[in-house]
C-alpha positions in Angstrom: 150.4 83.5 167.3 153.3 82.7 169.8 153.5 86.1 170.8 149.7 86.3 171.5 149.3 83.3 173.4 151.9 84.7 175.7 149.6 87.8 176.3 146.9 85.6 177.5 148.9 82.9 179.5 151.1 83.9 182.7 153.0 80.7 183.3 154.0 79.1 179.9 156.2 76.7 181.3 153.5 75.5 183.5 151.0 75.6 180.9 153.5 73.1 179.0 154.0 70.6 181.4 150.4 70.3 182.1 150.3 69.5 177.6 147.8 72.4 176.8 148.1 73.8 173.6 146.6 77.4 173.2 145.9 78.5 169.7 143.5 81.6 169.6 141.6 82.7 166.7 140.3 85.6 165.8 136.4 85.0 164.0 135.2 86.6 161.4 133.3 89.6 162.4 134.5 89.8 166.0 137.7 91.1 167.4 137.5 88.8 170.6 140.3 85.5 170.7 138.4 82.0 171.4 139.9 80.1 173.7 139.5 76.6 175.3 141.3 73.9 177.5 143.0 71.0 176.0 141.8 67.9 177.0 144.1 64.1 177.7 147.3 63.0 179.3 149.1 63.0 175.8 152.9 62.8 175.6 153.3 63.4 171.6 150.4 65.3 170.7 148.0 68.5 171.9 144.2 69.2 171.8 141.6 71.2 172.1 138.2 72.7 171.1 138.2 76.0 169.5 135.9 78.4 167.5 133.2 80.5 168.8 130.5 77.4 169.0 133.7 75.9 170.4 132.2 73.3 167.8 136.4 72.1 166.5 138.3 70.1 167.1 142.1 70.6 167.4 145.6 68.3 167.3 148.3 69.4 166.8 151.4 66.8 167.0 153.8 68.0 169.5 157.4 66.6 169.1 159.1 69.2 168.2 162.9 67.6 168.7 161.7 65.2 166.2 160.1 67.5 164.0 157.0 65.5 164.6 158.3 62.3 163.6 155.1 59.5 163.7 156.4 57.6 166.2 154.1 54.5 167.3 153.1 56.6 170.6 152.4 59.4 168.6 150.3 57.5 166.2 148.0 55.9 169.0 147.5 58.8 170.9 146.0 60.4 167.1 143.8 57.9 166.9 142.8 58.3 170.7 142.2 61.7 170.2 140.4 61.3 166.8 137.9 58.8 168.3 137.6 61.1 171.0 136.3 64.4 169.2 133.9 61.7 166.9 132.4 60.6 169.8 131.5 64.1 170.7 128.8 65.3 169.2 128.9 68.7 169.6 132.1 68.9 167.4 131.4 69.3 163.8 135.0 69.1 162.2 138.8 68.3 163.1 142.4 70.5 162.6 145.2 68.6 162.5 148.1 70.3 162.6 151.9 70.6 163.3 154.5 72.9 164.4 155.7 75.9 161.9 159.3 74.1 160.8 157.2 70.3 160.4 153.7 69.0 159.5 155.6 65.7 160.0 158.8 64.5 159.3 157.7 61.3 158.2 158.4 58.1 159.9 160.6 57.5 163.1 163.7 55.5 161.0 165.3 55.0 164.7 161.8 53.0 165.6 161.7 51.4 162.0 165.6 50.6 161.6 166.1 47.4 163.1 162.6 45.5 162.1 162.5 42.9 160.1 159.8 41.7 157.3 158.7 39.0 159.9 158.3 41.6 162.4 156.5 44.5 159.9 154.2 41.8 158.4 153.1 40.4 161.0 152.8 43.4 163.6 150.8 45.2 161.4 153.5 47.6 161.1 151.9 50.9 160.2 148.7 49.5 160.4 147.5 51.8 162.9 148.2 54.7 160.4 145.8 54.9 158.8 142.7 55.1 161.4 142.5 58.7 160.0 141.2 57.9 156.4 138.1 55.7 158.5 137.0 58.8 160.6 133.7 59.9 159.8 133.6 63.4 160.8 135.4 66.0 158.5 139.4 66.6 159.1 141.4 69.5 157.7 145.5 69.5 157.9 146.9 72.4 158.4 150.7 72.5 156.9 153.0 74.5 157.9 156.9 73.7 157.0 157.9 69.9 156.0 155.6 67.2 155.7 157.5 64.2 154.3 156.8 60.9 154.0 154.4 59.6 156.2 153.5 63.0 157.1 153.0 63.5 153.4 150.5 60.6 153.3 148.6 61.8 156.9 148.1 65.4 155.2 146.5 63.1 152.3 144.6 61.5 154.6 142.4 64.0 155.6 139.8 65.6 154.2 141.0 69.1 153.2 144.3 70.2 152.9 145.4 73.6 153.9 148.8 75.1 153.3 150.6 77.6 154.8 153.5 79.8 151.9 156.6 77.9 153.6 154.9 74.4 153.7 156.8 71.5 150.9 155.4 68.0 150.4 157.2 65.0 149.4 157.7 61.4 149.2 161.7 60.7 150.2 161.2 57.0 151.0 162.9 55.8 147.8 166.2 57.6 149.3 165.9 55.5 152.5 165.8 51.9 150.5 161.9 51.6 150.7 159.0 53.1 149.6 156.2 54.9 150.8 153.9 52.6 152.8 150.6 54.4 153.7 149.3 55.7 150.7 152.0 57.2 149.0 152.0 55.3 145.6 147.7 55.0 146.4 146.7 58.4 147.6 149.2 60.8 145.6 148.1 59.4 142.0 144.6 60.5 142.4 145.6 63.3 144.1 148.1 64.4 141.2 148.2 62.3 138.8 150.5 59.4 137.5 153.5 61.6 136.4 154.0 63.6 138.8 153.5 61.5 141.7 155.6 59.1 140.1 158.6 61.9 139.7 157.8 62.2 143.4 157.8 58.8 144.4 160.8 58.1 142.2 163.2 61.0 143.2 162.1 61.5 146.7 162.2 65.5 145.2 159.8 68.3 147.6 157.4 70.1 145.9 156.4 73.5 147.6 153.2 74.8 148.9 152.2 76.8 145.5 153.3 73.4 143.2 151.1 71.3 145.3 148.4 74.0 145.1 148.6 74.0 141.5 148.6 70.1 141.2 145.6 69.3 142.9 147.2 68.1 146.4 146.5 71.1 148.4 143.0 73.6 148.5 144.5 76.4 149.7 148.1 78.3 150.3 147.8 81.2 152.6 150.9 83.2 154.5 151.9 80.8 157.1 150.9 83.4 160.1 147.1 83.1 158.6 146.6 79.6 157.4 145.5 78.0 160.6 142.8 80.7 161.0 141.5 80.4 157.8 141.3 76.8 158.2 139.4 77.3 161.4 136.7 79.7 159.5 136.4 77.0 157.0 135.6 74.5 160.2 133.5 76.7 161.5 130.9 76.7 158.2 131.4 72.9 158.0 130.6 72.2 161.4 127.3 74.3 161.0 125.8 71.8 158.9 123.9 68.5 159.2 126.8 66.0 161.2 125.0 63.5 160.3 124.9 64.9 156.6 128.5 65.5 156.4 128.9 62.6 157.1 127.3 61.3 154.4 128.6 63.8 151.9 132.0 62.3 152.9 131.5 58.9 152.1 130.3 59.3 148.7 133.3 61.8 147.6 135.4 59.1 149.0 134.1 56.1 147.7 134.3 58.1 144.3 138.0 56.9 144.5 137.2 53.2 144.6 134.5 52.0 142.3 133.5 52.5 138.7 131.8 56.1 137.8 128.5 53.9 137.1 128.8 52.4 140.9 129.5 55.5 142.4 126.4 57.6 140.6 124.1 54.2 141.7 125.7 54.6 145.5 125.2 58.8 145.5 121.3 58.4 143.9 120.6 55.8 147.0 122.3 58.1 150.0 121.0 60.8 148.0 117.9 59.4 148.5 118.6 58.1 152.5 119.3 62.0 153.5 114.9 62.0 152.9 114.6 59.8 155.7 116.5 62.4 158.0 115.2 65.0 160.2 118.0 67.4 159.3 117.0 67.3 155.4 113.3 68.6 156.5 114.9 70.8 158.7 117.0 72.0 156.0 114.3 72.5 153.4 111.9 73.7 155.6 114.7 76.6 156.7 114.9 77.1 152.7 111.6 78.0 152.3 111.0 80.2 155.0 113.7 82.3 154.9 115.4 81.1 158.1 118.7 79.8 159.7 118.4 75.5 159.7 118.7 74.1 163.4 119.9 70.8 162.6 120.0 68.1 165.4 121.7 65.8 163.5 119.0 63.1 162.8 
C-alpha cells in the first residue's frame, strides 16, 4: 500500500507534516484508487473519508515510535474524531486502524507509572477510553501486528473485528502488577468465553490472528496486504443501508450482552416494531417489492 501511495503523492514528507494519511482502495468492480483528504490538526492519530460514496470513515492511530501506545492525547483526539464522523451524516461506518507492526501497544506505562489510586480514581483514569463502545454508527478495527492490552480491549470495542495473518491479541496486564482496566475481564468473556479469556487474563500469553478467529474474537483473518480493503468493502455494504437503522440494529445486538434473553427478545419486538414508524423501512419495503435499489434518507 506504501509503495502505491507514493505513486500518487509527490512530496511525502510534506504530506506528513501537514498529518494526512492516504490509504487507497481499490473497489470492487473498478480498477480506479479512491482517494480523499484527511481532515483535523491531530498529533497522535490520522483521518479520512474513503470509498467510492466516500461514505467511510477512517483513523488510523499514528504513533508509530510508540507502537501506538494510548496515550491520554491520543485517546482524546479518538474520541474527537469519532464524534466528528457521527455527526456527519453522509458517513455510514468507521475503520479504525493501526500501523502494520501495532494495532496498539496497549497503555502508555511511562504516562501510567507514577499515578496513584487517589489520582486514577478520582481522574477518571481511563475513563475517556471507552467513548468508542457509546458511538452509534458502525466501527470496524482493522489489526494488523500487536494489539495488547488496551489495544486489545479498543479492538473489542468496536463493532467488527478484522484481522490481518500477522495480527496477535492479548491481555499482558497481569505481567505489569495490574490488570486489564477497560474491558478486559468484561468484554473478552463474552467474546471467548470463561477459560480462555481467563488463560489470557491470567498468563498475559498472545493468541494469533487464526486462534482468535477460531474463538470467536475476530470475523475475519485475511493476508495482512488485503485486510484493510476487505474491511473497506464490508463498510461500503454497511454504510448503504438505513443510518438510522443501523443504528438501531446495533443497540439491540449490544444490549444482548446486558440483560436477560427474555429482556432482550421484549426490547428487539419493541425497536422491531419502532423501525414501522421510519421512512427508511417503507422505503425499504417498498424497494422489495418493486424490484428496485432502496434510497434511504435515513428517517
Amino acid at each position: 500500500m506504501a509503495s502505491i501511495c507514493r505513486h500518487f503523492l509527490k512530496n511525502a514528507s510534506s504530506l506528513a507534516a501537514k498529518n494526512t494519511f492516504r490509504s487507497p482502495v481499490l473497489v470492487a468492480n473498478n480498477a480506479s484508487f479512491i482517494r480523499c483528504n484527511s481532515s483535523g490538526n491531530f498529533q497522535n492519530i490520522l483521518t479520512e473519508r474513503v470509498g467510492k460514496n466516500n461514505n467511510v470513515g477512517v483513523i488510523k492511530l499514528n504513533r508509530p515510535r510508540a507502537l501506538n501506545a494510548l496515550c491520554d492525547e491520543l485517546m482524546s483526539e479518538l474520541n474527537q474524531a469519532l464524534d466528528s464522523f457521527e455527526a456527519d451524516e453522509g458517513i455510514g461506518c468507521v475503520i479504525l486502524t493501526g500501523s502494520e507492526k501495532a494495532f496498539a501497544a496497549g497503555g502508555d506505562i511511562s504516562q501510567m507509572k507514577e499515578k496513584d489510586f487517589v489520582t486514577v480514581f478520582t481522574g477518571k483514569f481511563i475513563e475517556n477510553l471507552t467513548h468508542l463502545a457509546d458511538v452509534r454508527i458502525p466501527t470496524i478495527a482493522v489489526v494488523k501486528g500487536i494489539a495488547l492490552g488496551g489495544g486489545c480491549e479498543v479492538a473489542m470495542m468496536c463493532d467488527i473485528i478484522y484481522a490481518g495473518d500477522n495480527a496477535s491479541f492479548g491481555q499482558p496486564e497481569i505481567l505489569l502488577g495490574t490488570i486489564p482496566g477497560a474491558g478486559g475481564t468484561q468484554r473478552l468473556p463474552k467474546a471467548i468465553g470463561k477459560s480462555k479469556a481467563m488463560e489470557m487474563v491470567l498468563s498475559g500469553d498472545r493468541i494469533s490472528a487464526e486462534e482468535a478467529q477460531s474463538a470467536g474474537l475476530v470475523s475475519k483473518v485475511f493476508p495482512k496486504e488485503e485486510v484493510f480493503d476487505k474491511a473497506l468493502a464490508l463498510a461500503e455494504k454497511i454504510s448503504r443501508n438505513s443510518r438510522l437503522i443501523n443504528s438501531i440494529a446495533k443497540e439491540a445486538v449490544n444490549k444482548s450482552y446486558e440483560i436477560s434473553l427474555t429482556e432482550g427478545l421484549h426490547l428487539e419486538k419493541r425497536l422491531f416494531h419502532a423501525s414501522f414508524a421510519t421512512e427508511d423501512r417503507k422505503e425499504g419495503m417498498n424497494a422489495f417489492v418493486e424490484k428496485r435499489k432502496a434510497e434511504f434518507k435515513n428517517k
